[in-house]
TORLO-104620 format. One line per field, with one value per residue (C-alpha): residue in one letter; x, y, z. Coordinates in steps of 0.5 Angstrom, whole numbers, always signed. Layout:
<sites>
type A | ...
east X | ...
north Y | ...
up Z | ...
</sites>
This chain:
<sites>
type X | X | X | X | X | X | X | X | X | X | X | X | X | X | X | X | X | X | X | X | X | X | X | X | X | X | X | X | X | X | X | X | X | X | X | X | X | X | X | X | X | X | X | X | X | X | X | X | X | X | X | X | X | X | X | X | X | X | X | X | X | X | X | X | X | X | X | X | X | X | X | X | X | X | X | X | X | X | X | X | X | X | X | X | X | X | X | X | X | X | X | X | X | X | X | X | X | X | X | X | X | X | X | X | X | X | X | X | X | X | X | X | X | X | X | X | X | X | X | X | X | X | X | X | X | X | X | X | X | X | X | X | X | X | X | X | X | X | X | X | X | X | X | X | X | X | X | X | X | X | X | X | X | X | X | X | X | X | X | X | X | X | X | X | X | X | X | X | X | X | X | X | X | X | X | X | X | X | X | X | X | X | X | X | X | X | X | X | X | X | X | X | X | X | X | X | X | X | X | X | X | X | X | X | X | X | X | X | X | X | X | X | X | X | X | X | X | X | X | X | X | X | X | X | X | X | X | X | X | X | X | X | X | X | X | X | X | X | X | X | X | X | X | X | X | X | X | X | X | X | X | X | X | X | X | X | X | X | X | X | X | X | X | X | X | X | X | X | X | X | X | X | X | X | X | X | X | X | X | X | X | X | X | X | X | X | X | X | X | X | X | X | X | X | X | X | X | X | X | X | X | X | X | X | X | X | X | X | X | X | X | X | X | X | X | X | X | X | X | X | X | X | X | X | X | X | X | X | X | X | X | X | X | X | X | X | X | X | X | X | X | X | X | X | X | X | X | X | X | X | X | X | X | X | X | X | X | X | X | X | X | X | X | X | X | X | X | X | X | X | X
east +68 | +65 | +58 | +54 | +48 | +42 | +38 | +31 | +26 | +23 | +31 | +38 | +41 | +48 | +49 | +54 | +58 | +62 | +65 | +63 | +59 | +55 | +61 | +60 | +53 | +52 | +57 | +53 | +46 | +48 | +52 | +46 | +39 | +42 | +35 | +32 | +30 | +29 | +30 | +25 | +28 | +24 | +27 | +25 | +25 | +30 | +35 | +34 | +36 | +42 | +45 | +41 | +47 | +50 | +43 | +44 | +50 | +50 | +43 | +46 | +51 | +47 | +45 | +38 | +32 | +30 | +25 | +26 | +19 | +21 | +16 | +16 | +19 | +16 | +13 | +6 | +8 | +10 | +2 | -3 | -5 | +4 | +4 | -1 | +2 | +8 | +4 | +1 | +9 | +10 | +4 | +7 | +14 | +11 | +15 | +15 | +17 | +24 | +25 | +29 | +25 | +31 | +29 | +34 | +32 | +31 | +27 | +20 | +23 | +24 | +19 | +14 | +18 | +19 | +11 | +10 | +15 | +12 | +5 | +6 | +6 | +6 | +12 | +18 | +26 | +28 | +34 | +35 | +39 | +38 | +41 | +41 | +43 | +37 | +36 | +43 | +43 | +36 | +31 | +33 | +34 | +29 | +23 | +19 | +15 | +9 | +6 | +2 | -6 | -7 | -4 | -3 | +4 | +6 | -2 | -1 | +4 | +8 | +14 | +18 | +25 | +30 | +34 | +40 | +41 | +48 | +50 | +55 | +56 | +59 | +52 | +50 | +56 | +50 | +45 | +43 | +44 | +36 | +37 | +43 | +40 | +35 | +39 | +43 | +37 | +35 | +44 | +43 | +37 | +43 | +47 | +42 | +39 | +44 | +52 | +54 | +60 | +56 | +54 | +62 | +65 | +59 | +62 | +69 | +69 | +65 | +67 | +62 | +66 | +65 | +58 | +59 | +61 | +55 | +59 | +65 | +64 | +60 | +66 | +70 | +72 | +69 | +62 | +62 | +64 | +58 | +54 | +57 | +55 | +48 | +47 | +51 | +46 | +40 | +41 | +41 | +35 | +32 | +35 | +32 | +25 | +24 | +16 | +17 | +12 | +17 | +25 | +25 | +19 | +27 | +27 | +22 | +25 | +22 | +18 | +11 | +11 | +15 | +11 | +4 | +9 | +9 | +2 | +0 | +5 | +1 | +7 | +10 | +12 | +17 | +21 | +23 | +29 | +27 | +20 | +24 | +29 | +24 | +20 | +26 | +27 | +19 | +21 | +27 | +22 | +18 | +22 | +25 | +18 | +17 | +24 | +27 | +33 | +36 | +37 | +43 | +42 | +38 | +43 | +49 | +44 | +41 | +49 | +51 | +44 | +46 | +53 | +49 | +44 | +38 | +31 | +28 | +23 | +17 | +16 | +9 | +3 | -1 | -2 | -9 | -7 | +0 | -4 | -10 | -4 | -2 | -8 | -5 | +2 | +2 | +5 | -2 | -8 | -14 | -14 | -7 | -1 | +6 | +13 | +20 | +24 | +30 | +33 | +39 | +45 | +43 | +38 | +31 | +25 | +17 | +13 | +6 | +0 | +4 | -1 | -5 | -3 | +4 | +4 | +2 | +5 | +12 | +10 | +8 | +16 | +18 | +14 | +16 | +10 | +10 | +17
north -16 | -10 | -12 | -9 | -12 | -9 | -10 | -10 | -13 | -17 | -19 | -18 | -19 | -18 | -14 | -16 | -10 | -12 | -12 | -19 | -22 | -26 | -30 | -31 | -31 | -39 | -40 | -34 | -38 | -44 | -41 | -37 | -42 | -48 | -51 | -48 | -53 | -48 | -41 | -37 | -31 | -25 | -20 | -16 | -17 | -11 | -15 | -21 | -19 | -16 | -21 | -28 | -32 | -29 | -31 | -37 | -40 | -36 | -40 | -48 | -47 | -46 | -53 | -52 | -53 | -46 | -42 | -35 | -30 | -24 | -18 | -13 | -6 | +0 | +3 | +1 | -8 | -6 | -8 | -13 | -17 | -18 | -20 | -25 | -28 | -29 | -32 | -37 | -40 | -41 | -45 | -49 | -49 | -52 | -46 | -47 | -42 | -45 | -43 | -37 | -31 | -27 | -21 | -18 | -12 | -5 | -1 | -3 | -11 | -11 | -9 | -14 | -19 | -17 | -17 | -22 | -26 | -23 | -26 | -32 | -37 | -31 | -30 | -34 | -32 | -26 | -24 | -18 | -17 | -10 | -8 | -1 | +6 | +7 | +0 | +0 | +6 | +6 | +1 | -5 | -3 | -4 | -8 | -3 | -9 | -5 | -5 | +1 | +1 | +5 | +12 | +11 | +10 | +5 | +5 | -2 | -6 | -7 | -8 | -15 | -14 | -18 | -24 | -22 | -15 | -17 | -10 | -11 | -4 | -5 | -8 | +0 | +1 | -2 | +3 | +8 | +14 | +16 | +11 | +14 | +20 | +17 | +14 | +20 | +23 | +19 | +20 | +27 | +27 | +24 | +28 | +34 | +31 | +27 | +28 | +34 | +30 | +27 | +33 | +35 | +28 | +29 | +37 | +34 | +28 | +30 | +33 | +38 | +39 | +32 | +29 | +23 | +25 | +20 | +14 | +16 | +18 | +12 | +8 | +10 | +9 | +14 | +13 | +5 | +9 | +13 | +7 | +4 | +11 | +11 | +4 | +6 | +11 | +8 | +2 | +7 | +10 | +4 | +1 | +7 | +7 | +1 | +2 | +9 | +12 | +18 | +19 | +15 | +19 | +24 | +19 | +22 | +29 | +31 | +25 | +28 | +33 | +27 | +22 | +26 | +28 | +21 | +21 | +26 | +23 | +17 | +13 | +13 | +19 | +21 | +16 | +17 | +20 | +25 | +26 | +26 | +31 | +36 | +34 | +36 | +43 | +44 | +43 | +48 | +53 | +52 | +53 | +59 | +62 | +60 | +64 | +57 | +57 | +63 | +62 | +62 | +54 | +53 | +57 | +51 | +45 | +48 | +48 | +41 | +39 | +42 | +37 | +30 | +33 | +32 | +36 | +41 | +44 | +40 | +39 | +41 | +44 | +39 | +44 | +40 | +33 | +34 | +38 | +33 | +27 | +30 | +27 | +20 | +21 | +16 | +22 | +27 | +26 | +29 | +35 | +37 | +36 | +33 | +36 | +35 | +42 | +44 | +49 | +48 | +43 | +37 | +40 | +37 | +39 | +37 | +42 | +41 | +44 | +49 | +53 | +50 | +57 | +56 | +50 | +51 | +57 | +53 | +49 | +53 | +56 | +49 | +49 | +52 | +56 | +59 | +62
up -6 | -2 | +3 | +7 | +12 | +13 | +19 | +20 | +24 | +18 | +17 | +16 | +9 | +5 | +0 | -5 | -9 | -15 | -23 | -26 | -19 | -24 | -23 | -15 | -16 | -15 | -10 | -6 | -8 | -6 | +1 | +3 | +0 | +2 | +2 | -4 | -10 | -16 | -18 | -22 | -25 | -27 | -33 | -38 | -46 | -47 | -42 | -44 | -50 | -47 | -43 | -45 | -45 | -39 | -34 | -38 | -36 | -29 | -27 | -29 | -25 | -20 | -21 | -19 | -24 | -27 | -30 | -34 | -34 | -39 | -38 | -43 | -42 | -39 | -33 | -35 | -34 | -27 | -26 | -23 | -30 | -30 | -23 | -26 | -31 | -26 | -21 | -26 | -29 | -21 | -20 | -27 | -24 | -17 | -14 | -7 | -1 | +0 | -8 | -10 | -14 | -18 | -20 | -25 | -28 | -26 | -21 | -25 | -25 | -18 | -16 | -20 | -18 | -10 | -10 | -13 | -9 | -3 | -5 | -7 | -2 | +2 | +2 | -2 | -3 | -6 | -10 | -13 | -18 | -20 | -27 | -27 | -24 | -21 | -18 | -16 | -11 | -9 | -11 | -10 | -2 | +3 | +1 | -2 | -7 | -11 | -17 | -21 | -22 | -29 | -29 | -22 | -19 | -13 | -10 | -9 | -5 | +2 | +5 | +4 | +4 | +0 | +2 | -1 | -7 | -11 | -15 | -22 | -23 | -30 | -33 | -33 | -39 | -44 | -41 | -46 | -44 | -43 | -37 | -35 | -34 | -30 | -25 | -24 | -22 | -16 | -14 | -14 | -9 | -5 | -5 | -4 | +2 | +6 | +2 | -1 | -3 | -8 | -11 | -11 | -14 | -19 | -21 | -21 | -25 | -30 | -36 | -39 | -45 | -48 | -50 | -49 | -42 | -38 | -41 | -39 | -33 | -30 | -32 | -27 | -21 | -17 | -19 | -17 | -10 | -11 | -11 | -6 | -1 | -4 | -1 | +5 | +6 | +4 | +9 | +15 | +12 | +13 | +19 | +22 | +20 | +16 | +15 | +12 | +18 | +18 | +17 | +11 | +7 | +6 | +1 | -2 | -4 | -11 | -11 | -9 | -15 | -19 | -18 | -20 | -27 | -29 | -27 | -32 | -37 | -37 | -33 | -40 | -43 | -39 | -34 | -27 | -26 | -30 | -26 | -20 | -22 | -25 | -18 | -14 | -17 | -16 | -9 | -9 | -12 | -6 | -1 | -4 | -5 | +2 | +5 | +7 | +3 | -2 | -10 | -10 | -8 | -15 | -19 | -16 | -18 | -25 | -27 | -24 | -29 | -34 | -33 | -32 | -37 | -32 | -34 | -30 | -34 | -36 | -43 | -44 | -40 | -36 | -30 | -29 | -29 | -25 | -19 | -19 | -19 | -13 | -8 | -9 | -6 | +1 | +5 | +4 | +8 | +5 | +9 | +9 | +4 | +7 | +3 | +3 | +3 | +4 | +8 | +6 | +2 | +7 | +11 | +9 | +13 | +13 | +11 | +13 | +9 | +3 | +0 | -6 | -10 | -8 | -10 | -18 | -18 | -17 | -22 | -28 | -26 | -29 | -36 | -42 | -45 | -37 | -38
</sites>
């Protein structure tokens, strides 16, 4: 079993990587929460459905009394009427602080399930359990618990960091290919930002000839290590700027444009991985345009796309909606506009105040009625 530990000022946490650590889990529950009483796991119906049996017999060996919230599927439950719902069973259940929230499921669980943990007697147990790709390498790192409000992404939130992440990296062979193409999304962004040799393990062990290559391909050996190097990265970036006031925002390189994607696709259409992928080549575009980088950047970054399969055109115009969504990025201010651009294959850079024409111009590059 290979661990890392995060330290942060709110606090120090392990997290645990290994194939079948279902198996470990309630030995790790009863060393690290010798205290707690119940454990309330929060998953949704398409998991559920999925490993039912499994989250069963894992949680009676715990040896605690349980209770299991199913959420249903989709960015649009990620909501403060879900959270809700999660409170009024925690009431029922008596939860208590020193109890356990397991949150099991991708990145939309984990971060219900971590809001509500966060809130709920202002603050219980958490565990994340994340159960896919993109919740593995990214999101079930360092404490960002947020819901959505309407078509709005993230708007409401805080930090609360978990008390232990465990990864199982073969629960991402039942994925669909749609949701591997999601998590690869946000791996890329790693590559691109902080680890070029991402970007050459994924180029190298990825047979471009073969269709069901994604499936093959997260099997390996090799991708488990990537997982374990985004984790890596992640804990520095967190660990040196825990609060997302500065250094962390690198984090977010595609997602000022991907986010405001989802947004005009009603956080439904179009899923995050996706966005962001979309949104990272926006942000290339954008740094073309503004002679930081050469287009022979994009040129290598289109080709290992077009491997993982991940978009970078925009599958319809919504030009107004995708511009208007950007005023709710968290790192714009209502008199200037804060990107993320590159001057380089790991060489990222804040950039302050892009003109709005040079913004939509890049955008209308990755429409297909605009080609």
């Amino acid at each position: 079993m290979k661990s890392i530990t995060v330290k942060t000022k709110l606090r120090k946490y392990p997290i645990y990587i290994n194939p079948g650590i279902h198996k470990d889990f309630p030995q790790l529950i009863k060393s690290k929460f010798y205290d707690a009483e119940k454990i309330v796991l929060v998953t949704n119906d398409k998991i559920f459905g999925i490993y039912e049996s499994k989250i069963k017999s894992t949680l009676k060996e715990c040896l605690l009394p349980y209770k299991i919230i199913i959420i249903k599927d989709g960015e649009e439950y990620k909501s403060l009427k879900s959270a809700d719902f999660i409170f009024k069973k925690c009431i029922d259940f008596n939860l208590h602080r020193n109890d356990i929230v397991v949150a099991y499921g991708g990145g939309g669980i984990g971060d219900l399930a971590g809001f509500t943990a966060s809130t709920f007697h202002r603050g219980v147990k958490l565990v994340q359990y994340p159960t896919t790709i993109i919740g593995q390498v990214d999101s079930s790192i360092g404490g960002k618990v947020v819901v959505n409000h309407g078509s709005v992404k993230n708007v409401i939130g805080c930090f609360y960091q978990p008390h232990m992440v465990v990864i199982d990296p073969t629960m991402n062979h039942t994925l669909e290919e749609d949701q591997i193409i999601n998590g690869l999304g946000e791996i890329v962004k790693y590559g691109v930002v902080f680890s070029k040799n991402i970007l050459a393990k994924l180029s190298e062990n990825i047979d471009s000839g073969r269709k069901d290559r994604l499936l093959k391909f997260i099997r390996t050996k090799v991708f488990e290590d990537i997982i374990y190097t985004c984790c890596c990265i992640k804990k520095k970036v967190v660990e040196k700027d825990e609060f997302d006031l500065n250094y962390r925002n690198l984090l977010n390189f595609g997602h000022t444009i991907g986010h405001s994607i989802e947004n005009a696709f009603d956080l439904r259409e179009i899923n995050h991985g996706k966005a962001i992928s979309i949104g990272m080549v926006i942000a290339i575009d954008i740094s073309i345009s503004l002679g930081l980088i050469d287009k022979k950047i994009k040129d290598n970054i289109i080709r290992l796309y077009e491997k993982l399969k991940l978009p970078y055109r925009i599958p319809s115009n919504k030009l107004e909606k995708i511009t208007s969504a950007l005023k709710y990025d968290k790192k714009f201010k209502t008199s200037q506009n804060k990107f993320i651009l590159l001057k380089g294959i790991n060489r990222p850079v804040f950039y302050y105040n892009v003109e709005k024409k040079v913004i939509i111009d890049n955008i209308k590059k990755s429409m297909y009625n605009y080609i």
